[in-house]
LOVEX-280373 format. One line per 5 residues: their letters; for each residue x, y, z of C-alpha. Coordinates in pm, 1 decimal, padded with zeros to 6 digits. Example, Ala and Ser with C-alpha at 12.3 -4.5 7.8 and 13.67 -1.06 7.14 Angstrom:
! LOVEX-280373
AS	01230.0:-00450.0:00780.0; 01367.0:-00106.0:00714.0
***
This chain:
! LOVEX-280373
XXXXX	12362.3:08354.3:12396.7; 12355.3:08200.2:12748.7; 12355.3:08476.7:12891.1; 12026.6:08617.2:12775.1; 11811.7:08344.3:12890.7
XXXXX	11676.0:08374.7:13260.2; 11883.3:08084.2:13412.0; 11710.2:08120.0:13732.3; 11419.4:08073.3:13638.1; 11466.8:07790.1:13394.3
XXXXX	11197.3:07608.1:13612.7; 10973.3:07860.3:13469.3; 11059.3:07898.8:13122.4; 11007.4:07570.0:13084.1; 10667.6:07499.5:13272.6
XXXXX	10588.4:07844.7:13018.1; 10713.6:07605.7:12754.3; 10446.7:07357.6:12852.5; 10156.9:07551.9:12900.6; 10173.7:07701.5:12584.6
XXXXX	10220.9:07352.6:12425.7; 09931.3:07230.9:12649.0; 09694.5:07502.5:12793.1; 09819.2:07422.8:13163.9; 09771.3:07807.0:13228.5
XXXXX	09759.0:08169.4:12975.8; 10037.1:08180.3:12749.9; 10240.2:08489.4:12768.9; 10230.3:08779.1:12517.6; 10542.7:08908.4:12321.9
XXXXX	10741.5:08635.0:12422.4; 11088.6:08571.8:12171.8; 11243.3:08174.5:12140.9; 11573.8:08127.8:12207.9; 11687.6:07779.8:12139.6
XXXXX	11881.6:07599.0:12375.5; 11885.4:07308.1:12593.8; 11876.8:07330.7:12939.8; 12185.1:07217.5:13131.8; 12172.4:06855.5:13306.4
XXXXX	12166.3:07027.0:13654.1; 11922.7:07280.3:13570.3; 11700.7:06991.3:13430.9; 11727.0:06784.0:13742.5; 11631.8:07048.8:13964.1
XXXXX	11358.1:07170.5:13753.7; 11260.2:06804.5:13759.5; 11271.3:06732.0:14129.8; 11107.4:07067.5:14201.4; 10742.4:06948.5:14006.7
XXXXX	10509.0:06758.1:14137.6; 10156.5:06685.0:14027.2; 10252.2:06635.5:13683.5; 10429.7:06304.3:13464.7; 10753.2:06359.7:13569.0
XXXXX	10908.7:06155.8:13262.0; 10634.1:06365.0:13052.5; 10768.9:06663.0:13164.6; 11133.9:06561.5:13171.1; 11099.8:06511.5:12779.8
XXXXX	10975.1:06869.6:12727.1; 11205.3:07003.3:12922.8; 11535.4:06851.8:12768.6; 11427.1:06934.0:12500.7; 11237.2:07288.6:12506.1
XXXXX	11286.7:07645.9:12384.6; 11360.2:07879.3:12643.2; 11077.8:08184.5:12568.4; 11207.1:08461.7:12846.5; 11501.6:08727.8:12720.0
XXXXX	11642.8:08904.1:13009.9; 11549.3:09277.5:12990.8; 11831.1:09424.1:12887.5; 11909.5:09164.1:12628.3; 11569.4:09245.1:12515.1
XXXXX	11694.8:09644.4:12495.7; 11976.8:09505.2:12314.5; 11816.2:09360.7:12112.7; 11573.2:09700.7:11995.1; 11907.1:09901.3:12002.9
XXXXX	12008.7:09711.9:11715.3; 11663.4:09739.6:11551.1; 11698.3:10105.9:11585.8; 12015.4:10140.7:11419.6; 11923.5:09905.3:11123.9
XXXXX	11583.9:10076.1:11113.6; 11753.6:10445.3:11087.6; 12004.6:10332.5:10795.4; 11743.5:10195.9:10672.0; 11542.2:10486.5:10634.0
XXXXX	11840.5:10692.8:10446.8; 11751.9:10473.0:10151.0; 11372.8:10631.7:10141.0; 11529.4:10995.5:10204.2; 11436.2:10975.3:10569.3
XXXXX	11713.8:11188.3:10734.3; 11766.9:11004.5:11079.0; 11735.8:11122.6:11414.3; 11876.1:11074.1:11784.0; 11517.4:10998.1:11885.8
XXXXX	11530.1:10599.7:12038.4; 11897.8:10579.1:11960.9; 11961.8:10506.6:12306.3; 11804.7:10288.4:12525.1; 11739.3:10278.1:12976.3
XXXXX	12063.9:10078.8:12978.1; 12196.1:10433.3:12890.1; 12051.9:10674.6:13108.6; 11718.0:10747.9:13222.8; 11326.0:10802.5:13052.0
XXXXX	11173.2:11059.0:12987.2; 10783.6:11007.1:12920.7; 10532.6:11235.2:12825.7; 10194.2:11318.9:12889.6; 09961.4:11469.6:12561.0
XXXXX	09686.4:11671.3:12613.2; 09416.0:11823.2:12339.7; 09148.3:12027.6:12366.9; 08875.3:12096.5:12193.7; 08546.3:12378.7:12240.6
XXXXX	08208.8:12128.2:12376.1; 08027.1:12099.1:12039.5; 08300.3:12182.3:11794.0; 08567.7:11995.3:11561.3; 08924.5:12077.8:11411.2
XXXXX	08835.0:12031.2:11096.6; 08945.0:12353.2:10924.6; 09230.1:12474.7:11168.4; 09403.3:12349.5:11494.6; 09267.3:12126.8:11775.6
XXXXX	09203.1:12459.1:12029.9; 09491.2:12345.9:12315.1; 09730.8:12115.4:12308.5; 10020.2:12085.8:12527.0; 10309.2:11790.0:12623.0
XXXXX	10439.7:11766.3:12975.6; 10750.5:11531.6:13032.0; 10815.4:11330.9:13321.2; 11144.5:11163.8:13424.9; 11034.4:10814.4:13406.6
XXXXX	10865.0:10579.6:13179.2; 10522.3:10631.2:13112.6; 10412.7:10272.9:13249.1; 10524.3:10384.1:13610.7; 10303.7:10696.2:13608.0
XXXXX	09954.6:10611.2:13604.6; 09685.1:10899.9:13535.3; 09407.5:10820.6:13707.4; 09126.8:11049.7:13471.0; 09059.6:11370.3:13368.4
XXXXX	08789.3:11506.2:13561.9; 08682.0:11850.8:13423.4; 08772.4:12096.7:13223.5; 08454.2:12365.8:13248.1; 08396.6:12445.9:12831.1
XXXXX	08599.9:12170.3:12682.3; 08642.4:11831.2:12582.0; 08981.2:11633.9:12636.3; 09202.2:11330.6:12574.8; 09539.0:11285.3:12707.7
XXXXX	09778.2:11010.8:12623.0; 10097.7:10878.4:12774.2; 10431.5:10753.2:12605.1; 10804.0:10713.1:12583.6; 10809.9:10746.3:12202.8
XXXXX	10877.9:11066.3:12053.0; 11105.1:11281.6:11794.1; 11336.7:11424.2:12078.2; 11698.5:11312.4:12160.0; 11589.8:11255.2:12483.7
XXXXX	11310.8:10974.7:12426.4; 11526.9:10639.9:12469.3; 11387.0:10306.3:12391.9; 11239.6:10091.1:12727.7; 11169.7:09749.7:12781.3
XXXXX	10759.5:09840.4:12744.9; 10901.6:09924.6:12362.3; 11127.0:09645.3:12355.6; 10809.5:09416.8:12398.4; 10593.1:09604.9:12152.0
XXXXX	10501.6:09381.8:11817.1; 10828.6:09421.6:11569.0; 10609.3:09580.0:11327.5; 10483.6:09889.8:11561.1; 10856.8:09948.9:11673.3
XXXXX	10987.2:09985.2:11256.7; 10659.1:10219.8:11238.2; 10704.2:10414.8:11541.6; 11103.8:10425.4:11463.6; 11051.1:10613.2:11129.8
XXXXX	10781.1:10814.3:11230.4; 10927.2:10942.5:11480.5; 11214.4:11028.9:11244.3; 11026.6:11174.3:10993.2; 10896.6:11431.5:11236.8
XXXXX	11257.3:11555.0:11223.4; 11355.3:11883.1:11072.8; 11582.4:11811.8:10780.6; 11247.7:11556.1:10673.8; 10908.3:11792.4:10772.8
XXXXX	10859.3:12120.1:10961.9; 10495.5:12153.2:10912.4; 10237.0:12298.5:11118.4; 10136.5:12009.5:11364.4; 09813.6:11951.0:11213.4
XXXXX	09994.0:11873.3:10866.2; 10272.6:11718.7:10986.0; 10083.5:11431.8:11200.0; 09907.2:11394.4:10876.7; 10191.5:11344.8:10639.9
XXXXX	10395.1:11114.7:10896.8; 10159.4:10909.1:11002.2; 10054.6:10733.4:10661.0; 10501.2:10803.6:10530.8; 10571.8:10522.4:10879.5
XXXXX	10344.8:10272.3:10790.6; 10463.1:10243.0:10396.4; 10786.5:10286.2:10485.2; 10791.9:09955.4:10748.7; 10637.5:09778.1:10444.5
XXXXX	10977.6:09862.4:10235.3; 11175.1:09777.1:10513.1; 11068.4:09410.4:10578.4; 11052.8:09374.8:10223.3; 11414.5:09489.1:10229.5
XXXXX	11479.2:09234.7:10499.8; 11255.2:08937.5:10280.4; 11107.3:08888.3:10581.7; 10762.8:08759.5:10442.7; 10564.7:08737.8:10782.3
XXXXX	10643.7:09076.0:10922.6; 10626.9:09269.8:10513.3; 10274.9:09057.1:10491.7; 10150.6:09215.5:10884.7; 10259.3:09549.5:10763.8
XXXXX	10083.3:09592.2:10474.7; 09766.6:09439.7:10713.4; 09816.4:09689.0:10921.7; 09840.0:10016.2:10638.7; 09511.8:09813.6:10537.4
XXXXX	09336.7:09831.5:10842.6; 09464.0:10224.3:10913.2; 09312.8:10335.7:10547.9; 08980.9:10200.6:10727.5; 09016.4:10351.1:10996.6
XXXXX	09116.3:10692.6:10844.6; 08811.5:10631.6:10599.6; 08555.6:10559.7:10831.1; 08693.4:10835.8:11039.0; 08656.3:11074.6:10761.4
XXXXX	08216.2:11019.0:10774.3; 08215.5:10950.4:11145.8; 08333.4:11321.3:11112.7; 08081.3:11431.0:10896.2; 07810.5:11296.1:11053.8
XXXXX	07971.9:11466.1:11383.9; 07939.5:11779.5:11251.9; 07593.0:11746.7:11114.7; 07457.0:11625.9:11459.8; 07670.2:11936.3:11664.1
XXXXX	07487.6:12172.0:11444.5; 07125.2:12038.9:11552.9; 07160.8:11937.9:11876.2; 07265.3:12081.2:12183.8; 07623.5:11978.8:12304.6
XXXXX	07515.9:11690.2:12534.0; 07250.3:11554.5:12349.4; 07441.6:11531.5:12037.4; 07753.0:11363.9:12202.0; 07514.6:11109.3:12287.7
XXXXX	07402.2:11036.4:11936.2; 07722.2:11043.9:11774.4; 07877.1:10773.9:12039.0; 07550.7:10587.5:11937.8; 07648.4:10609.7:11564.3
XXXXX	07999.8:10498.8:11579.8; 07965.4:10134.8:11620.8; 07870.9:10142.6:11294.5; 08184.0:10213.3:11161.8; 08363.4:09885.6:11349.4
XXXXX	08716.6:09958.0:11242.2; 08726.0:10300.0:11381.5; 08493.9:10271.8:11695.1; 08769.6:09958.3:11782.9; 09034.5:10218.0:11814.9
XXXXX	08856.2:10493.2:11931.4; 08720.9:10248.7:12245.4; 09078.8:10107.1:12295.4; 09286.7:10412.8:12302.2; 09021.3:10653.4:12566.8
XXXXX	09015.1:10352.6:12809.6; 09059.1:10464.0:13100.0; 08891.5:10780.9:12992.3; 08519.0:10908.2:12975.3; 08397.4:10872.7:12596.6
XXXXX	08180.3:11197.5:12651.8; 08444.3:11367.6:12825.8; 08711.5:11314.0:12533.4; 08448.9:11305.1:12259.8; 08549.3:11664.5:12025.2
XXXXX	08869.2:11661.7:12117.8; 08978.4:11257.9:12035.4; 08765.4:11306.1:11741.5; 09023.5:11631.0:11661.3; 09324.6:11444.4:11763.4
XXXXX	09264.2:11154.1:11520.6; 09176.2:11342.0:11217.9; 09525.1:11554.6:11286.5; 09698.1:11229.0:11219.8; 09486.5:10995.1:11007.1
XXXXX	09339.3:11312.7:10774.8; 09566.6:11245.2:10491.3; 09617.6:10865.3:10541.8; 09425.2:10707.7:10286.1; 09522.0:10963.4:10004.5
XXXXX	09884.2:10937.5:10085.0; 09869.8:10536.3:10045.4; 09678.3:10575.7:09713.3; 09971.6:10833.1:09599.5; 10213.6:10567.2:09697.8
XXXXX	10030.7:10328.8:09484.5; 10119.5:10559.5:09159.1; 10390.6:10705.9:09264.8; 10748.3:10599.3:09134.5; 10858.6:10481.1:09437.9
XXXXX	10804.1:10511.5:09821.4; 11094.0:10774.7:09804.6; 10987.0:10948.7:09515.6; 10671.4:11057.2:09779.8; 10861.3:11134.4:10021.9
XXXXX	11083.2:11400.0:09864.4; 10803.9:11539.3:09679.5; 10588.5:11577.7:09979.3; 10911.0:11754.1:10174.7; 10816.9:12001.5:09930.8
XXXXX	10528.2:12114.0:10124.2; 10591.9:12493.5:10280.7; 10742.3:12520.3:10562.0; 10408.6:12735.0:10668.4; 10176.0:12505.3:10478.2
XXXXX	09754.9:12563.1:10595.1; 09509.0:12295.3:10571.4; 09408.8:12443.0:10213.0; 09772.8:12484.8:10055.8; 09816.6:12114.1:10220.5
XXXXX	09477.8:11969.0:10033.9; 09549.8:12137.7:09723.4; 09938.3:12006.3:09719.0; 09789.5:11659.2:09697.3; 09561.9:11724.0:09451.3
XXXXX	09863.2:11831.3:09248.0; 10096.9:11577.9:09291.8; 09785.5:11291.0:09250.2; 09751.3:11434.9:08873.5; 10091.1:11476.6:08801.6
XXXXX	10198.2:11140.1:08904.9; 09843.6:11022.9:08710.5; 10006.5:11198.3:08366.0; 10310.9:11007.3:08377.6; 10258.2:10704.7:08139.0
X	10327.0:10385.5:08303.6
***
């Protein structure tokens, strides 16, 4: 429509529309093409307004150009509808739907929230709970409230994160969302649903576990639903790239533990950080999501944090491999107790791994 495109700033869409074509200046990130061509009058005063550059060079690319700028809140409408197709979606894999990101800022305000974990200097979660971990909401997207670090905490380590995205009818979708890769907002859209009640009410420790890898499969069915070949191909990339990352999580772990037990706190912090660029698809995710943050400072507890949520990741992808179907899992693994431990959790997968192993193919 029209009405979407930025019409006063046509000028600009369309010297975008040139430097993307030609490297004049950085192309912009998550832009979406809308079609059109610009109106005679907006063309001649886009025209007279540029100087410095072939006029009847840059006349032809402008008749004829894409515009590349959505307004915002064509943009939200745009992830509204995404949501809802998304959520209905989801009923076909047994993924009861939820209010979470049903509505969007056009409909009332934000609410962000800030995540904190912490974890004992020298210790992991692997056999129970990260030691603290707390949410705090604010009334306002998380992009407008910046945290500058985390100083000190005397006796533990911590990470905190920031987002808009969560299983609550009061998270709403913003335009930060709305520009997010189409394949993180179909993951983040059923996760966040499959944190809700009627799906899993696990022990947060499980449940993070469970979700996580149940998303990612789940946005592969969905743009295989849609045939959309290009999205369904970068969703299965990405499940690809998560089983390495929960794999080489899974030793980077180990090997934590080994060096805690030898070394004093501070000294083996040190080493571990000096081991993990060995394991490149991990230590790229670990480095991107503390910046901002010390690495020594966050060490235990990210470490904690990340095994919460990628712990089961690569098992649960192999189940879906031999499983009936994606939704065959996921109503099997909603039989997990309600009061489920790390143990009753590890020996449910065994379970279901050999029973879906003795069904003849």
């Amino acid at each position: 429509m029209v009405d979407d495109l930025l019409n006063d700033d046509a000028a600009i869409a369309a010297y975008q529309f040139a430097e993307k074509r030609f490297g004049m200046l950085r192309e912009p990130q998550h832009e979406r093409k809308i079609c059109k061509t610009l109106p005679l009058g907006v063309f001649q005063q886009t025209v007279s307004s540029w100087t410095g550059f072939g006029i009847g060079f840059i006349a032809a690319l402008i008749f004829t150009s894409c515009a590349t700028v959505l307004r915002p809140d064509a943009r939200l409408r745009e992830t509204a509808g995404l949501v809802e197709e998304v959520k209905i979606f989801g009923r076909s894999l047994g993924i009861e739907p939820t209010p979470a990101l049903s509505r969007t800022t056009q409909n009332g305000p934000a609410l962000s929230m800030l995540w904190l974990w912490m974890q004992h200097i020298g210790t992991l979660a692997v056999h129970g709970p990260v030691d603290v971990r707390m949410a705090i909401g604010f009334d306002l997207e998380s992009e407008r409230l910046k945290i500058e670090q985390v100083y000190r905490v005397d006796g533990y380590s911590v990470y905190y994160r920031q987002g808009n995205e969560f299983s609550d009818s009061r998270a709403v979708a913003t335009v930060g969302f709305a520009d997010e890769p189409i394949v993180r907002r179909v993951k983040v859209i059923l996760h966040e649903d499959l944190h809700g009640d009627a799906n899993f009410a696990l022990p947060w420790e499980i449940e993070e576990g469970i979700v996580t890898p149940l998303g990612s499969l789940a946005a592969i069915e969905y743009f295989r639903y849609k045939s959309d070949e290009k999205n369904w191909k970068n969703a299965i990339a990405s499940v690809s790239e998560e089983r390495k990352v929960a794999r080489e999580l899974s030793v980077v772990v180990d090997e934590a533990e080994k060096i805690f037990a030898a070394e004093n706190a501070e000294a083996a912090k040190q080493k571990i950080l000096a081991v993990m660029p060995s394991f490149p698809a991990y230590y790229r995710q670990f480095e991107r999501q503390i910046r901002g943050q010390h690495a020594s400072t966050v060490l235990e507890a990210k470490l904690s944090h990340d095994l919460a949520y990628y712990r089961y990741f690569d098992r649960i992808a192999t189940l879906a491999e031999i499983a009936p179907n994606l939704k065959t899992l996921i109503n099997d693994l909603k039989q997990l107790p309600h009061d489920a431990t790390l143990a009753t959790a590890e020996q449910f997968l065994r379970e279901l791994n050999s029973r879906y192993r003795s069904v003849p193919k």
